[in-house]
C-alpha positions as CSV (number, residue, x, y, z in Angstrom):
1,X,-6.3,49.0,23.1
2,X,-6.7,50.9,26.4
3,X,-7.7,47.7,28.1
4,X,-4.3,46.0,27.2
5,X,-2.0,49.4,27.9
6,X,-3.3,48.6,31.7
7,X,-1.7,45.0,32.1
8,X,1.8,46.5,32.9
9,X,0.3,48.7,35.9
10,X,-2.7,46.6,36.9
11,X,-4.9,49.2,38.9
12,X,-5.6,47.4,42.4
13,X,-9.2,48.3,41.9
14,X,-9.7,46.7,39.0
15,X,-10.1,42.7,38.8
16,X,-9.3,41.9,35.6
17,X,-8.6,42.5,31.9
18,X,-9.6,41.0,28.7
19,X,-8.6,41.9,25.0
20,X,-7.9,40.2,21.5
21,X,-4.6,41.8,20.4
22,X,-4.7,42.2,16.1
23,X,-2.2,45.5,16.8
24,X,0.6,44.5,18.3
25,X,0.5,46.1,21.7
26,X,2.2,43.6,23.4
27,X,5.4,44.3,21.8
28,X,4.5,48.0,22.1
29,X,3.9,47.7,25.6
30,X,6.2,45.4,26.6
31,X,9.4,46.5,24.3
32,X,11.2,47.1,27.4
33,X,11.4,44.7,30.4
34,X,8.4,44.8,33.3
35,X,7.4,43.2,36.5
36,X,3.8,41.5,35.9
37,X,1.4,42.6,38.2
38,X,-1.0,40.2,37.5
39,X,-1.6,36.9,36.6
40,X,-1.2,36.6,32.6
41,X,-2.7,34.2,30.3
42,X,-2.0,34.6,26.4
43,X,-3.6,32.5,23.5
44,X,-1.8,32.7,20.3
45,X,-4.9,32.2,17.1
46,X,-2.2,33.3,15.0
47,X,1.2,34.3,13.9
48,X,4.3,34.6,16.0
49,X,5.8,36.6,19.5
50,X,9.4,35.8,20.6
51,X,9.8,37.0,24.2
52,X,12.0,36.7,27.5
53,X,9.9,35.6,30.5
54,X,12.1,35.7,33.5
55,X,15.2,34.3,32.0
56,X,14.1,32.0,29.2
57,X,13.6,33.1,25.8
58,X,10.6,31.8,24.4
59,X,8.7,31.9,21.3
60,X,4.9,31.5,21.0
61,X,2.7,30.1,17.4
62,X,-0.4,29.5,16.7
63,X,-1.9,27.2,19.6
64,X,0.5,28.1,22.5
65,X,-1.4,29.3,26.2
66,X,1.0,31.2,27.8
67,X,0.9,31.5,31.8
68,X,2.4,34.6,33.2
69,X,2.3,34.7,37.3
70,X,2.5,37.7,39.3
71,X,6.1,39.4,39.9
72,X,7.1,37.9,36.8
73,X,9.7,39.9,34.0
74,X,8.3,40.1,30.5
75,X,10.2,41.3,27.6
76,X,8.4,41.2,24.2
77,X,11.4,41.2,21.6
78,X,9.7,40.6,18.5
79,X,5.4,40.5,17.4
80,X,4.9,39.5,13.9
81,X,2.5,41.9,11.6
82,X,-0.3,39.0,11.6
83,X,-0.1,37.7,15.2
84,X,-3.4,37.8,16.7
85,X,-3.3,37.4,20.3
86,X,-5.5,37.0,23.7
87,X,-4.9,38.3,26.4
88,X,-6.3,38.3,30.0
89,X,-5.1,39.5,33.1
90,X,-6.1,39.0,36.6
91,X,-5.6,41.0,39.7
92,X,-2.8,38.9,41.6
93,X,-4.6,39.6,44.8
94,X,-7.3,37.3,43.6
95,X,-4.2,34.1,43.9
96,X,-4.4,35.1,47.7
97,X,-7.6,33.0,48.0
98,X,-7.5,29.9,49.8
99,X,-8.9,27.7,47.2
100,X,-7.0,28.9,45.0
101,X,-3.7,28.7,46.2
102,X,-4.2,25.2,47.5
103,X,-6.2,23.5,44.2
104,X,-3.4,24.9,42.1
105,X,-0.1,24.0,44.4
106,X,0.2,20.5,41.8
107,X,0.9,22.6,38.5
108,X,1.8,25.8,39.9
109,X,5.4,24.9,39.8
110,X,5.0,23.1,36.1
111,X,3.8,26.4,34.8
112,X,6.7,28.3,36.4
113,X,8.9,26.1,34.8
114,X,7.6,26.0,30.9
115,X,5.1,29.2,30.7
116,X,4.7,28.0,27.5
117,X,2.8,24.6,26.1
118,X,1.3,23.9,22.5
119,X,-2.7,23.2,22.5
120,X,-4.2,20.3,19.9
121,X,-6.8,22.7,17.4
122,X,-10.0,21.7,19.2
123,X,-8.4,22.3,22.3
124,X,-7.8,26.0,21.4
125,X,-10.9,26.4,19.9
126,X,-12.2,26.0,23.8
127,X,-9.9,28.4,24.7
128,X,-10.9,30.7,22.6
129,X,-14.2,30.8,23.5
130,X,-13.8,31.3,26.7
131,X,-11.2,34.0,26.3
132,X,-14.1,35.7,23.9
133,X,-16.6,35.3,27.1
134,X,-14.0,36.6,29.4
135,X,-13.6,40.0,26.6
136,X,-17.3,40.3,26.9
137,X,-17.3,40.6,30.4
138,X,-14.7,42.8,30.6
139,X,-16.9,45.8,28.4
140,X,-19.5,45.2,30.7
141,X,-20.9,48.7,32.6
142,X,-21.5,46.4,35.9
143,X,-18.5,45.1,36.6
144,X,-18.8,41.3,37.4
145,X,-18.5,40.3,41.5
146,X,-15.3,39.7,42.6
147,X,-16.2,35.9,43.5
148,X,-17.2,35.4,39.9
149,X,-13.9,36.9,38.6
150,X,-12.2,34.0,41.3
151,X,-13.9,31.7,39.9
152,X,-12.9,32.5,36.2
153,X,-9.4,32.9,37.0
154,X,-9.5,29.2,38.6
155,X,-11.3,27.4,36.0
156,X,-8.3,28.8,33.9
157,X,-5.7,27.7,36.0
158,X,-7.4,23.9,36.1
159,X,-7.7,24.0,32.6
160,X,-4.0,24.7,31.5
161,X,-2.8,22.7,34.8
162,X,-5.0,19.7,33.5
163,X,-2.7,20.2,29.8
164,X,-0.1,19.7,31.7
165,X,-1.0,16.9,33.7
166,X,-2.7,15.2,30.8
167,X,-0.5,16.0,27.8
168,X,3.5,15.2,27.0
169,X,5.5,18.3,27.2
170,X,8.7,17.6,25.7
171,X,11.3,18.5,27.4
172,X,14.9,16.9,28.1
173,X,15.2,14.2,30.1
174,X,16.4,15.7,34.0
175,X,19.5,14.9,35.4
176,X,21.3,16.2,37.9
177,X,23.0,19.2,35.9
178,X,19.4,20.3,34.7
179,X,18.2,19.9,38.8
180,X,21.3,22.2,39.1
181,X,20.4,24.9,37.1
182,X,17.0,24.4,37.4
183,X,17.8,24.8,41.9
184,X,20.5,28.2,40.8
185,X,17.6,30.1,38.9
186,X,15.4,29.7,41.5
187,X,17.6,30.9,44.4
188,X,18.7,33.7,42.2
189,X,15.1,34.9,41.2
190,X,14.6,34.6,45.1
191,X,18.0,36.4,46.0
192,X,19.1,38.8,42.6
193,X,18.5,41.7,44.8
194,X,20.5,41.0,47.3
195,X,23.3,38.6,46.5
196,X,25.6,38.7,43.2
197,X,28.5,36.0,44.4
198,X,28.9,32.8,42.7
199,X,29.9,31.8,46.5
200,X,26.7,32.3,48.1
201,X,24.4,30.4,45.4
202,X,26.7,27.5,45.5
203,X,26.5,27.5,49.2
204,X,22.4,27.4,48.8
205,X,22.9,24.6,46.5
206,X,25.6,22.9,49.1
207,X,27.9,22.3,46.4
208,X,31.4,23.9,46.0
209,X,31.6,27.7,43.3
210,X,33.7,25.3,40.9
211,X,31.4,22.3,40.5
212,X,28.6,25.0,40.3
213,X,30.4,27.0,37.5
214,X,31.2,23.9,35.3
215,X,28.0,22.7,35.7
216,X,26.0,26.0,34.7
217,X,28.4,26.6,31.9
218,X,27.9,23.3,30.6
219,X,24.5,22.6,30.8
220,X,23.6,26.3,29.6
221,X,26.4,27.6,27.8
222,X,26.4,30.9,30.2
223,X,28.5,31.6,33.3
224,X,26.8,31.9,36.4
225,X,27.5,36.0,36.9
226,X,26.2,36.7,33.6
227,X,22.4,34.4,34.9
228,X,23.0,36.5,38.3
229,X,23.7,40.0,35.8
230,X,20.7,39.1,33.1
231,X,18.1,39.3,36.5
232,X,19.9,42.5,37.9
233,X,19.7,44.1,35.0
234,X,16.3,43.2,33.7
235,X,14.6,44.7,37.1
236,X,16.9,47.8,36.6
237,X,15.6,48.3,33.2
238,X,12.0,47.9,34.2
239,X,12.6,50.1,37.1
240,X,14.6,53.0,34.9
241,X,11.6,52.6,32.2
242,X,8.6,52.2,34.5
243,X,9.4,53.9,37.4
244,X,10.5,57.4,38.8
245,X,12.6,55.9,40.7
246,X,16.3,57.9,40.9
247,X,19.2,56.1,39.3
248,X,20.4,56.2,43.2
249,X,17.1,54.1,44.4
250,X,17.5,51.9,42.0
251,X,21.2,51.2,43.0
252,X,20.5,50.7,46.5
253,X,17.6,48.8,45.4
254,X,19.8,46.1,43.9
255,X,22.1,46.4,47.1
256,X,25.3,48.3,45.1
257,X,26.9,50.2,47.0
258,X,27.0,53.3,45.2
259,X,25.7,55.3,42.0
260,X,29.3,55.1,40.4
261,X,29.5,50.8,41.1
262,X,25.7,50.3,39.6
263,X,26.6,52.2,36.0
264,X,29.5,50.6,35.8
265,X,28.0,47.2,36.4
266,X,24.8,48.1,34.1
267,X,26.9,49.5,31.3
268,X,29.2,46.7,31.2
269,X,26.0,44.4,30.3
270,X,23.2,46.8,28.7
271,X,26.4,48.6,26.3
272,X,25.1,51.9,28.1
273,X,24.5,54.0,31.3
274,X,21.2,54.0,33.2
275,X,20.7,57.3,32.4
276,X,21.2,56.4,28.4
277,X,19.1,53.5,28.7
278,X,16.1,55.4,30.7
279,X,16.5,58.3,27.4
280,X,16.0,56.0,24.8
281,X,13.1,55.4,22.7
C-alpha cells in the first residue's frame, strides 16, 4: 500500500492519491497523531475505524464519507480486521483555486464541523464508483492534467456538500453553550500555538474566564486547559513522531519557554517525556 503510506507526507509534486484499504494501513499509518497535508476523503464499504480528527472522537461504519481538510490532526485509534476502506487524497494546493474556494465556502464550514455523515446504500454505491475511477487513474503511467485532478476534487466536494445540504444530520439542537464551545475550539485550533490561558480565549469570546469555564465543563464534561492541552499535545506528538525536529524546536514551537517547562507540561498529559514518547513503538 505504497500509495496510502504517502497521505501523511503528501509530495508537492504529486496531485493526488487513490487506494482501497482491505490492510489496515490507516491505523498503521496513522497510529500516532499527524497534520493532513492534503485534502482527505474516506468511504467506509465495510467494517469499523474509531479515530480523533482534531478534537472529536469519531467512529466511522459501513456508509460513512469522511472529509479530512488540509492542516487537519488525524489519529486512527482502532481499524477493525474486516474494514475495507477508500481513500483519496488531494494535493491541498489544488483548494487554492478560485473556483474552488468560492463554490465550496457554503459547506466548507458544515464539513469542518461533522467530518463525518452516514450515506443511504445507493448513495454509496455512487461513491464507490467514483472512488474506483479515481484508483484507476491514480496507476496510470501519464499522470492526469492538473486541471482534471481540480476538477475531480470539486465534483467531490459538491457531492458530499450537496449530502449535507440535502440530508438531516442529527445533531443536537444549538444553543448558546454549544455556540460557546463550538466559538472556544475554533479560536484555540487558530491560537494553540501561541496562547494556553483560559483568560485570553474568554477575552476572544467577550465573555468573563468563569462563565467560559462553567460553560465548557458543562456542555463537554472537560475543562477548558485540558481542550487547550489535548491540541498542544497532539501537534507535539505529530511533530516528535513525524519530524526531526529537536525536543527544543518543538518547545519553542508551542511558545514554552523552555525544554524543562514543555516535558513537564507534556508528561503531565501524555504519562511520559517527549523523549519517551518519540522512543516508543
Amino acid at each position: 500500500m505504497k500509495y496510502i503510506d504517502d497521505i501523511h507526507q503528501f509530495q508537492p509534486d504529486k496531485d493526488f492519491i487513490a487506494e482501497l484499504d482491505m490492510t489496515g494501513s490507516m491505523r498503521r499509518i496513522f497510529h500516532y497523531p499527524q497534520r493532513m497535508n492534503a485534502c482527505v476523503f474516506i468511504l467506509c464499504l465495510r467494517g469499523s475505524c474509531d479515530l480523533t480528527i482534531h478534537l472529536s472522537e469519531q467512529s466511522i461504519q459501513q456508509h460513512d464519507i469522511v472529509t479530512i481538510l488540509p492542516d487537519t490532526f488525524v489519529h486512527v485509534h482502532h481499524q477493525s480486521p474486516d474494514c475495507r476502506l477508500f481513500i483519496v487524497a488531494f494535493n491541498k494546493q489544488l483548494l487554492n483555486g478560485t473556483q474552488l474556494f468560492s463554490s465550496t465556502m457554503s459547506y466548507i464550514s458544515k464539513m469542518i464541523e461533522t467530518p463525518v455523515t452516514s450515506l443511504r446504500p445507493e448513495v454509496t454505491e455512487l461513491f464507490r464508483d467514483y472512488f474506483w475511477l479515481l484508483v484507476k487513474m491514480s496507476r496510470l503511467d501519464d499522470k492526469p492534467h492538473k486541471d482534471l485532478v481540480s476538477a475531480m476534487l470539486l465534483n467531490l466536494l459538491h457531492g458530499i456538500g450537496s449530502i449535507y445540504q440535502k440530508e438531516q444530520i442529527t445533531t443536537r439542537a444549538n444553543n448558546r453553550g454549544d455556540e460557546i464551545v463550538k466559538s472556544l475550539i475554533q479560536e484555540i485550533i487558530k491560537h494553540y500555538n501561541k496562547e494556553r490561558s483560559v483568560a485570553f480565549y474568554a477575552d476572544k469570546l467577550h465573555i468573563t474566564p468563569q462563565h467560559l469555564s462553567m460553560t465548557v465543563t458543562k456542555i463537554t464534561g472537560k475543562t477548558v486547559t485540558d481542550i487547550i492541552a489535548k491540541l498542544i499535545i497532539t501537534d507535539a506528538e505529530a511533530k516528535l513522531k513525524s519530524t526531526n525536529m529537536t525536543i527544543q524546536e518543538i518547545a519553542y514551537s508551542l511558545n514554552f519557554p523552555d525544554v524543562s517547562f514543555f516535558g513537564k507540561y507534556f508528561k503531565r498529559y501524555a504519562g511520559m517525556s517527549p523523549k519517551q514518547y518519540r522512543e516508543s513503538v
